[in-house]
C-alpha positions as CSV (number, residue, x, y, z in Angstrom):
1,X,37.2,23.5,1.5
2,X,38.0,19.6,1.3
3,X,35.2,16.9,1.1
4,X,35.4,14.4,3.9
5,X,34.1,11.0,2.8
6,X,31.5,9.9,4.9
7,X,33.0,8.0,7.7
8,X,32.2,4.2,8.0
9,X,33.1,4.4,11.6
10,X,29.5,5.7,12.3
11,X,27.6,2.9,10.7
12,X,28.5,0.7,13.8
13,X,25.1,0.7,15.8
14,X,25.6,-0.1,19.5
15,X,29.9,-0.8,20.8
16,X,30.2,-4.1,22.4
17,X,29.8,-3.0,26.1
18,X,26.3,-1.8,25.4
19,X,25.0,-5.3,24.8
20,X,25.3,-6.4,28.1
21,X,22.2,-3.6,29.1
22,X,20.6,-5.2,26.3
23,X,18.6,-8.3,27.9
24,X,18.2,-7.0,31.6
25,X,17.0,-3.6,30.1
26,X,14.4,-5.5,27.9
27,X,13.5,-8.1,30.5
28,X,13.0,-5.2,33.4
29,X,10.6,-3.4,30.4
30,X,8.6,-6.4,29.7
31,X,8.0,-6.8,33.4
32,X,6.8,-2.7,33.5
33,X,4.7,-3.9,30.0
34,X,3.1,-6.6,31.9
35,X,2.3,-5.2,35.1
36,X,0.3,-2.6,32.8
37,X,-1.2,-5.2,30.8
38,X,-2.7,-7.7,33.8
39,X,-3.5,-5.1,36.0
40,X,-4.8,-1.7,33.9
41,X,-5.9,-3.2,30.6
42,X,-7.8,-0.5,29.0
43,X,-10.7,-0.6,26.1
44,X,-10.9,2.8,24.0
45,X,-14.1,4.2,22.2
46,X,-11.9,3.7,18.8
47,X,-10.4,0.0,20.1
48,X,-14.4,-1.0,18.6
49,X,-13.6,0.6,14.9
50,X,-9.9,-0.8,14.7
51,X,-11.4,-4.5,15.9
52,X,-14.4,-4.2,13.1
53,X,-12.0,-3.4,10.2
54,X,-9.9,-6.6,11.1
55,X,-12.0,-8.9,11.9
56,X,-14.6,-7.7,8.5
57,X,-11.3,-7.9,6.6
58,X,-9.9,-11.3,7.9
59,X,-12.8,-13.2,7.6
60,X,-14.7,-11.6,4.8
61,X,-12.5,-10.1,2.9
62,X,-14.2,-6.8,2.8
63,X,-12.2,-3.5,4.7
64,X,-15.4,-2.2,6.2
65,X,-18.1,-1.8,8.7
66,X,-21.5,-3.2,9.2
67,X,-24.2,-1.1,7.8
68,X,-27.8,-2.0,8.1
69,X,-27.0,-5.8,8.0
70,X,-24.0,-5.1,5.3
71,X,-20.6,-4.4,5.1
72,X,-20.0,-1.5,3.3
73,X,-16.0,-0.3,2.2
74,X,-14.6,2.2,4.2
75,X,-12.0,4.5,4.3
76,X,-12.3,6.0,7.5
77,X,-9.5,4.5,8.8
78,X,-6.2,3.9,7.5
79,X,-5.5,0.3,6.9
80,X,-2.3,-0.2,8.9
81,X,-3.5,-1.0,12.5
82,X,-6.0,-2.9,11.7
83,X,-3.6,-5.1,9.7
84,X,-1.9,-5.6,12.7
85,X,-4.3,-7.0,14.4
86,X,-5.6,-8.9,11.4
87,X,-2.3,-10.6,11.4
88,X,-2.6,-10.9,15.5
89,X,-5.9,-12.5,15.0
90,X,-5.5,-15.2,12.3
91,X,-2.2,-16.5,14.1
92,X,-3.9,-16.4,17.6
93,X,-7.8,-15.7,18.1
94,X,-9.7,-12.7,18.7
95,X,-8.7,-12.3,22.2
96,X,-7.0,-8.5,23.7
97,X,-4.8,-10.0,25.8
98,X,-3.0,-11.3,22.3
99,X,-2.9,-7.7,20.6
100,X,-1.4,-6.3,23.9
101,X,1.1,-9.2,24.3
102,X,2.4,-8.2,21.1
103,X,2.0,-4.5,21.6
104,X,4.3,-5.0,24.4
105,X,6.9,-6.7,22.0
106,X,6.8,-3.8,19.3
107,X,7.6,-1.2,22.2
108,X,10.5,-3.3,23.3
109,X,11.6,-3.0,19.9
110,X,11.0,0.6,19.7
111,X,13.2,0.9,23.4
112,X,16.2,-0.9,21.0
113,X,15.6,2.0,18.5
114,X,15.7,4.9,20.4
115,X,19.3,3.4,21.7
116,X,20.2,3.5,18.7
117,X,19.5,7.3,17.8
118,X,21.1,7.9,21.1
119,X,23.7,5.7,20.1
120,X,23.8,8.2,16.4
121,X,23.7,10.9,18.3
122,X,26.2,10.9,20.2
123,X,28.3,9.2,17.1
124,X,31.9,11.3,17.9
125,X,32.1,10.4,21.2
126,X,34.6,7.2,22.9
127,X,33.0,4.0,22.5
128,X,32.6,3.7,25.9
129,X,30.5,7.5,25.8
130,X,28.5,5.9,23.6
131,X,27.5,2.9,25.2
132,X,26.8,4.8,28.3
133,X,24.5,7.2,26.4
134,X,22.6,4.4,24.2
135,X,22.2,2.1,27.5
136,X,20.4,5.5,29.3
137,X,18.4,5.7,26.5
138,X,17.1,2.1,26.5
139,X,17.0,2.4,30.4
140,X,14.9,5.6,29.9
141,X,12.2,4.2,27.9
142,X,12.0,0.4,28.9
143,X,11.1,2.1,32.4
144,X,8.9,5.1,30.7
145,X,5.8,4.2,32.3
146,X,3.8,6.6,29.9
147,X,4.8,4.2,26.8
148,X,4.5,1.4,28.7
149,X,1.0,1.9,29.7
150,X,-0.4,2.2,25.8
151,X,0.5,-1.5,25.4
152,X,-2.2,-2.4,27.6
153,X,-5.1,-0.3,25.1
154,X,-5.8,-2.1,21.5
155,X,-4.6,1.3,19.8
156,X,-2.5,2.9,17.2
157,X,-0.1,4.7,19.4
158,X,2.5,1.7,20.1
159,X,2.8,1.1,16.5
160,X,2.8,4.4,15.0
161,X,5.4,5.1,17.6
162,X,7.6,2.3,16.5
163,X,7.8,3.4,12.8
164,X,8.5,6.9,13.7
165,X,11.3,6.1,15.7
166,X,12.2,3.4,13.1
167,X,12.5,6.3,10.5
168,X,14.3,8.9,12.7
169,X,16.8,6.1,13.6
170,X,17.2,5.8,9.4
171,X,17.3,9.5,9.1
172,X,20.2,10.0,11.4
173,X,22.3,7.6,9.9
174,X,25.5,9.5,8.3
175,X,24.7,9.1,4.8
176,X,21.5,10.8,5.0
177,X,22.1,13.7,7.1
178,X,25.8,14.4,5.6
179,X,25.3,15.7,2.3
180,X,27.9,17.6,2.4
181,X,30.2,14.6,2.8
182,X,28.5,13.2,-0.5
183,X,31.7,12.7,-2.6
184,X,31.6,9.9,-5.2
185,X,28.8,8.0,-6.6
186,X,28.8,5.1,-3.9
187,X,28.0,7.6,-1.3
188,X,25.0,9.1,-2.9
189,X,24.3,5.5,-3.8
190,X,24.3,4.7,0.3
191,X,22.3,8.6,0.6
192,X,19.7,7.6,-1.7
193,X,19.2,4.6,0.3
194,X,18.6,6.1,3.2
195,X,16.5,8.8,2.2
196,X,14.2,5.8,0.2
197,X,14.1,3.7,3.4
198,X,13.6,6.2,5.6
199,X,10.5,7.5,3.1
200,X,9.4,4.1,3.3
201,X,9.0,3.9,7.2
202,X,7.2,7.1,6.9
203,X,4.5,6.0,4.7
204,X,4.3,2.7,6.5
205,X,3.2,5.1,9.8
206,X,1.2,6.8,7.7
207,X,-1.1,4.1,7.3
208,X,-1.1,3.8,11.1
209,X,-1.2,7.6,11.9
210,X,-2.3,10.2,9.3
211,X,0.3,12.9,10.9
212,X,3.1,10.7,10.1
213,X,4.6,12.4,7.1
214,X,5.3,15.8,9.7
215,X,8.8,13.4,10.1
216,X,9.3,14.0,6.9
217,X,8.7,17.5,6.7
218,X,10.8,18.0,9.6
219,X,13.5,16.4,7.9
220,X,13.3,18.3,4.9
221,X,13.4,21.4,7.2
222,X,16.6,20.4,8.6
223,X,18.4,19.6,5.5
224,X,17.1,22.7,3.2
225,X,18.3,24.8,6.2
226,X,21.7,23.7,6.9
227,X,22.9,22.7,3.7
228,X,20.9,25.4,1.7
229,X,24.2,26.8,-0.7
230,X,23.7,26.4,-4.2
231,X,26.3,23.7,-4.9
232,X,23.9,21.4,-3.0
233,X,20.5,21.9,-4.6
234,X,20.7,19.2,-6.9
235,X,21.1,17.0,-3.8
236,X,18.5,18.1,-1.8
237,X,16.4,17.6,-4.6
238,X,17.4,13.9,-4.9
239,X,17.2,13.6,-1.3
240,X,13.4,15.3,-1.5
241,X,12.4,13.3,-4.6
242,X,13.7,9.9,-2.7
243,X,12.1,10.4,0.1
244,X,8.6,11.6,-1.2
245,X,9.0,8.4,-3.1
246,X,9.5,6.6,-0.3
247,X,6.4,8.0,1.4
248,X,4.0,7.4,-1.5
249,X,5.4,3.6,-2.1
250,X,3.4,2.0,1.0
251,X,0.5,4.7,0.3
252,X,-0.1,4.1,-3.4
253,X,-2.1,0.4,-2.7
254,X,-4.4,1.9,-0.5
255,X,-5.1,5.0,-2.7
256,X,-5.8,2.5,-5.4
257,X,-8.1,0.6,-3.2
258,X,-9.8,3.6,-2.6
259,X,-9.9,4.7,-6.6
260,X,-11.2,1.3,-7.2
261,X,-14.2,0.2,-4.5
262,X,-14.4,4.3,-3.7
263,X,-14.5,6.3,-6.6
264,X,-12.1,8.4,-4.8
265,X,-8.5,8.6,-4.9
266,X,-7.5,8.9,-0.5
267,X,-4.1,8.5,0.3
268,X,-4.4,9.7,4.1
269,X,-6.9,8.7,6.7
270,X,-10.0,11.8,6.6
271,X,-9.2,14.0,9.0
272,X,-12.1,13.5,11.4
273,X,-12.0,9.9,10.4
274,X,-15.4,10.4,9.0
275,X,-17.1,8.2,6.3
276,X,-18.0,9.7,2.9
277,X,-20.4,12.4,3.0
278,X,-21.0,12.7,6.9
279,X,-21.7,16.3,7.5
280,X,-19.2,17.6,10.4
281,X,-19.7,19.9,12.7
282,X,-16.7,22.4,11.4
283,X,-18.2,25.2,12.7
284,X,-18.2,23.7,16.4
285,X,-14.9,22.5,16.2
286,X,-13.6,26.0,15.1
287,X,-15.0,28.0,17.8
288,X,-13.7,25.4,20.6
289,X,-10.5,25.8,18.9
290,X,-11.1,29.8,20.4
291,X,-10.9,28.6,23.7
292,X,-10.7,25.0,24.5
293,X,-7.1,23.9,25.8
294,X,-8.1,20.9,28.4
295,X,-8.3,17.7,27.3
296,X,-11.2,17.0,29.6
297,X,-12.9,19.2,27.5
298,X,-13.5,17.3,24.8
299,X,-15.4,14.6,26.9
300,X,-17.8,17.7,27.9
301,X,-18.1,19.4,24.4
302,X,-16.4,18.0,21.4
303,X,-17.1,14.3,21.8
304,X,-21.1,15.0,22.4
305,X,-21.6,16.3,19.5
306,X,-23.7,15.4,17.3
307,X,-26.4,13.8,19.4
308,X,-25.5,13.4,23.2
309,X,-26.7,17.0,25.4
310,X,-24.1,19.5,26.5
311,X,-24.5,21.2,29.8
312,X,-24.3,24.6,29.7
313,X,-22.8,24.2,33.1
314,X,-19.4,23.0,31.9
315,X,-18.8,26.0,29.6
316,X,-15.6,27.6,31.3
317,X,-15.2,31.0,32.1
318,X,-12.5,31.6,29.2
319,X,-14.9,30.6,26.7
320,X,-16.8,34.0,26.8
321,X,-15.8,37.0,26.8
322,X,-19.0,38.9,27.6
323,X,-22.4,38.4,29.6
324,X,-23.8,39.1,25.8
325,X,-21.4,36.4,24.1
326,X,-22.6,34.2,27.3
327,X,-26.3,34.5,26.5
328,X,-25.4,34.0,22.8
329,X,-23.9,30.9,23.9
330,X,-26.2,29.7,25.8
331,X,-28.9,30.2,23.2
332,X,-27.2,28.2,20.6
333,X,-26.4,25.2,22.6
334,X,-29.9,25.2,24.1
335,X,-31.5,25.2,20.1
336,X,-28.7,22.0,19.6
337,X,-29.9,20.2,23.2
338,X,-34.1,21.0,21.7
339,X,-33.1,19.1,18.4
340,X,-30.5,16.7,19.9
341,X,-28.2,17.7,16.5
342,X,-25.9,20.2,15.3
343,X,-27.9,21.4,12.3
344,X,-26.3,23.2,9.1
345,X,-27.8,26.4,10.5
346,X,-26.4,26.0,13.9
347,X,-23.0,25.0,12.7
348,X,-22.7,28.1,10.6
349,X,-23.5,30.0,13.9
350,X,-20.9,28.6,15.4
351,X,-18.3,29.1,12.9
352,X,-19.2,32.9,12.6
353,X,-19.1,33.4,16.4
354,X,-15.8,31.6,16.1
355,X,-14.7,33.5,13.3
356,X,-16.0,37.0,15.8
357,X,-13.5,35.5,18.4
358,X,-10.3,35.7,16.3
359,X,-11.2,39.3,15.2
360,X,-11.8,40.4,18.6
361,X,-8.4,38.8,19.7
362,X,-6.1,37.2,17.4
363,X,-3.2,37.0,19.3
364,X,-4.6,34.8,21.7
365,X,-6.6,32.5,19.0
366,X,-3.5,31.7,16.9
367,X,-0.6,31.9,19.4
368,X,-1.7,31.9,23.3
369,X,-4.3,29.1,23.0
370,X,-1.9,26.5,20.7
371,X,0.4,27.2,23.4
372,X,-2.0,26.5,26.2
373,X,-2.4,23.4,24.0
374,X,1.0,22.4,23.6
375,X,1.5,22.9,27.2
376,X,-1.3,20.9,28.3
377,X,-0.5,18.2,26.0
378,X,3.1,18.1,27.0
379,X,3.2,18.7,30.5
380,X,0.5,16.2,31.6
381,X,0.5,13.4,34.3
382,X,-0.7,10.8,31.5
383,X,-3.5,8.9,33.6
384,X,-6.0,8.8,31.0
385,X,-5.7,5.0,31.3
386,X,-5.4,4.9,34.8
387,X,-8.3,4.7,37.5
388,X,-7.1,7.9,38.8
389,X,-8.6,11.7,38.4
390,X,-5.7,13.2,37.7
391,X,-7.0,16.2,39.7
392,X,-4.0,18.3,41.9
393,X,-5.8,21.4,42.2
394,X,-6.4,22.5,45.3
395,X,-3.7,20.7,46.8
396,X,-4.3,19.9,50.5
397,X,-8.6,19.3,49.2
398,X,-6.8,16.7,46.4
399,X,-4.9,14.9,49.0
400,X,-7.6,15.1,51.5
401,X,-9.9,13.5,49.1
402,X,-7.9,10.6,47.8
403,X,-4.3,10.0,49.1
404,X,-3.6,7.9,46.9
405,X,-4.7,9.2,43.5
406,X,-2.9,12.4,44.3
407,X,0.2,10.5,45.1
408,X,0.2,8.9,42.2
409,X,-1.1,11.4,39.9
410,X,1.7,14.0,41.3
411,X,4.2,11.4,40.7
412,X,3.3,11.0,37.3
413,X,3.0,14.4,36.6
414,X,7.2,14.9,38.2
415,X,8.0,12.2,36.2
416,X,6.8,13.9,33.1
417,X,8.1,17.3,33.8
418,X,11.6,15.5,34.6
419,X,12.0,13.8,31.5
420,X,11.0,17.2,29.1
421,X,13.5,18.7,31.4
422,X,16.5,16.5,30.8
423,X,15.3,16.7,27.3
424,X,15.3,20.2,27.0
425,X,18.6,21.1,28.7
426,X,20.3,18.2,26.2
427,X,19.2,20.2,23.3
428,X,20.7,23.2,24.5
429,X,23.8,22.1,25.7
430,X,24.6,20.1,22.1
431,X,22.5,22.5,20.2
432,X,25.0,22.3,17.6
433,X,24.4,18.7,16.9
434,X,22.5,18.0,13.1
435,X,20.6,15.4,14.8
436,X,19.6,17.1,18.0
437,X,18.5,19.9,15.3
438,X,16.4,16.6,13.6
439,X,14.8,15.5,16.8
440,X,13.9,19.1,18.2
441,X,12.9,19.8,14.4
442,X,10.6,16.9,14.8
443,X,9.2,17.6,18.0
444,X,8.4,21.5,17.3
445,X,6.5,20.4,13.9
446,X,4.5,17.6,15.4
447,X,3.5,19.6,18.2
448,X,2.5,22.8,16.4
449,X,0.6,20.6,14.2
450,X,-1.3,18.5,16.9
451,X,-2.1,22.1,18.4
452,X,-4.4,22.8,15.6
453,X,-6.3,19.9,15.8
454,X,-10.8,19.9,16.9
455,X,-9.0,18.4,20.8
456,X,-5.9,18.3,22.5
457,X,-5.5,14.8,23.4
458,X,-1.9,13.9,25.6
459,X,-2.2,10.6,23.6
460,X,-1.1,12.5,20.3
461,X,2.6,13.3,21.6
462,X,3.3,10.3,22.8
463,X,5.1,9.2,19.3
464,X,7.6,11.7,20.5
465,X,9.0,10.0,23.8
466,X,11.5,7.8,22.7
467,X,13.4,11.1,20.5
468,X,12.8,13.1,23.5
469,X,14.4,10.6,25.7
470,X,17.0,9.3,23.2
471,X,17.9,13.1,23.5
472,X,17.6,13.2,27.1
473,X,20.1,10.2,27.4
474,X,22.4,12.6,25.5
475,X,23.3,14.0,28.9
476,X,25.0,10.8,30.5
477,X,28.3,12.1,27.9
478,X,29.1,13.6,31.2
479,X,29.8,16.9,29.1
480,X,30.9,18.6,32.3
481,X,33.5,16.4,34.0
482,X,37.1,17.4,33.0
483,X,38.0,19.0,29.5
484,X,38.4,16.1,27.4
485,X,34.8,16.1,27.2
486,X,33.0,15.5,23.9
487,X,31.7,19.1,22.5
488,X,29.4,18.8,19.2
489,X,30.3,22.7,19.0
490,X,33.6,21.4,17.9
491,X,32.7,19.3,15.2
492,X,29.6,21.5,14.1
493,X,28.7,24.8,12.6
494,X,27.4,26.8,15.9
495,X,23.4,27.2,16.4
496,X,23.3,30.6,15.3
497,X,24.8,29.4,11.9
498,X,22.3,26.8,11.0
């Protein structure tokens, strides 16, 4: 079988009719930014930590947190939001508004990217395909209200969000998803490239979202799977060794920070963004992971511990499974209410009623409750920064109630389901495509991940929105009208081969 070169054809972004989406497109998204930013802004429990670091690091010179009159180094946070706002602060003040401003800016940016893995996706089409398919994407997330609304929160999601789709984008350039086409030195030269840069957008999210590197591992997934003969190991080797280099590159300053004022070498944010020798409440966390699917949940459970009382009151149904395991319950949270802490003692009491849970029923501990989780993460009307309840159930009593907040939190909720729709029935119709394998690769990963996680915030998938609607513009090819269509199947191995 012949070695096709890889063609320079695809390296051409956006084709010329696409640029003149470009400006309204961004103009009509910075309007929908605004509107979010004037009238919802929005001020997060961790917006307090992220401000801290920068302004302790900007003026003082110290990454760190006030402690008993002191700042004392930290590493409870990865260094790469605050940064930004650092850099926000010493070119314009303190002020919110600023750090949303240029929130707003970075998403607009990220709209631009996901048209261009639209754009890469859709790379065999007609020029004019392609521009109609890149301008839906940018369309499609300039408007996505869900995006939109996290410029108005001093957060990480807006910028961890733009370096993901910054290294998909990378990823899906020819070079580095056609190994196969690898044929002289140049090309691995232009591979290796990609594979470093791409790496190196990675670790740069990293520092702004420990989870980051599950791009990578999707990646990896992808291109062990398809080209997995033996004449290609020793390039997906180079392509695993560049790209692992990549990641580390960005990471290796803060895990020598760490070494240094530490005494511990930390390239990833802790996972319960805890300080050094906090003792966590593991135990807890593990048996709500036995039951607790609702993200309102972890304002009544989780986030209370370790000091604020939980009301026995609020324990679902689903969260027993006996009147015994109730009163068992109900004993242990009473002894953490009488002492106002989750003591060793009682955290080991949890874990081994947890650990009694998954015996009793595994199947619904490891498979049916990370799917409720993925579900209710996914499928989700997204007000949590909205002055609205985001209650629908029962209908006619919701709409009695509040008009208003069920119009707009049914709307919401529509809105949602339609875009994961047009997403999903994308990836099935060019399921042969290498990087609608990528995307969905990505998405699968990152969700089953986030599923296993102490809660189930919506917030955590929202890195995924503009792949899911770069691949939901894939459907503007018009792959039913006439039979010239374009047809990945042609130009692909079939699903079932990959």
């Amino acid at each position: 079988m012949p070695v096709h070169p890889i063609p320079l054809r695809l390296h051409t972004m956006f084709p010329k009719p696409f640029y003149k989406h470009l400006l309204p497109g961004l103009l009509t998204g910075l309007g929908l930014r605004l509107f979010f930013i004037w009238h919802f802004p929005f001020y997060s429990g961790d917006t307090a930590y992220y401000e801290e670091l920068a302004r302790n690091w900007l003026y003082h010179g110290v990454y760190g947190f006030y402690y008993h009159g002191h700042i004392v180094a930290s590493d409870a946070r990865a260094p790469g939001y605050p940064a930004f706002l650092a850099a926000i602060y010493f070119l314009a003040g303190t002020g919110r508004k600023a750090v949303m401003l240029a929130q707003a800016f970075v998403d607009l940016a990220t709209c631009v990217l996901a048209a261009g893995i639209a754009s890469r996706l859709a790379a065999d089409a007609p020029d004019a395909t392609r521009s109609r398919v890149a301008a839906a994407a940018l369309w499609l997330t300039a408007l996505c209200p869900f995006t939109a609304n996290y410029t108005a929160v001093p957060l990480t999601e807006v910028l961890a969000t733009f370096f993901t789709t910054l290294a998909l984008l990378i990823f899906l350039s020819p070079a580095g998803t056609a190994i196969d086409r690898i044929s002289s030195k140049h090309d691995l030269l232009r591979a290796s490239g990609i594979w470093f840069g791409g790496g190196i957008m990675v670790g740069l999210g990293t520092l702004v979202r420990p989870e980051t590197p599950l791009l990578l591992a999707a990646m990896l997934v992808v291109l062990w799977m398809r080209f997995r003969h033996p004449a290609n190991c020793s390039k997906l080797a180079l392509a695993t060794l560049w790209m692992t280099a990549g990641l580390l590159l960005p990471l290796a300053p803060w895990a020598a920070r760490n070494a240094a004022n530490l005494g511990r070498v930390q390239f990833l944010a802790p996972r319960y963004a805890e300080t050094y020798g906090d003792v966590l409440p593991t135990g807890f966390y593990a048996w709500t992971k036995t039951w607790m699917y609702r993200f309102r949940d972890a304002y009544l459970f989780t986030w209370k511990v370790p000091s604020q009382p939980i009301e026995l009151k609020n324990l679902p149904r689903y969260a027993v499974d006996s009147p015994k395991e109730y009163a068992h319950v109900a004993a242990l949270l009473e002894r953490y209410n009488r002492v106002h802490a989750m003591t060793r003692t009682l955290d080991l009491e949890f874990a081994e009623l947890a650990r009694e849970r998954a015996r009793r029923h595994p199947i619904r501990t490891y498979v049916w409750i990370p799917m409720e989780r993925a579900t209710a993460m996914w499928f989700t009307p997204r007000i949590t920064l909205l002055p609205y309840s985001g209650r629908l159930w029962p209908l006619a009593e919701s709409y009695r109630s509040n008009a208003t907040d069920f119009e707009v939190t049914l709307s919401l909720a529509l809105l949602n389901i339609f875009y994961t729709g047009m997403a999903l029935a994308a990836a099935w119709f060019w399921r042969a495509s290498p990087g609608v394998w990528l995307l969905a690769t990505f998405l699968v990963v990152r969700t089953a991940f986030l599923t296993q996680l102490q809660t189930c915030e919506p917030r955590y998938v929202l890195a995924c929105f503009p792949a899911l609607l770069a691949m939901a513009a894939q459907l503007w090819q018009h792959r039913f009208s006439g039979s010239k269509q374009n047809d990945f199947r042609n130009e692909f191995p079939t699903a079932r081969s990959l």
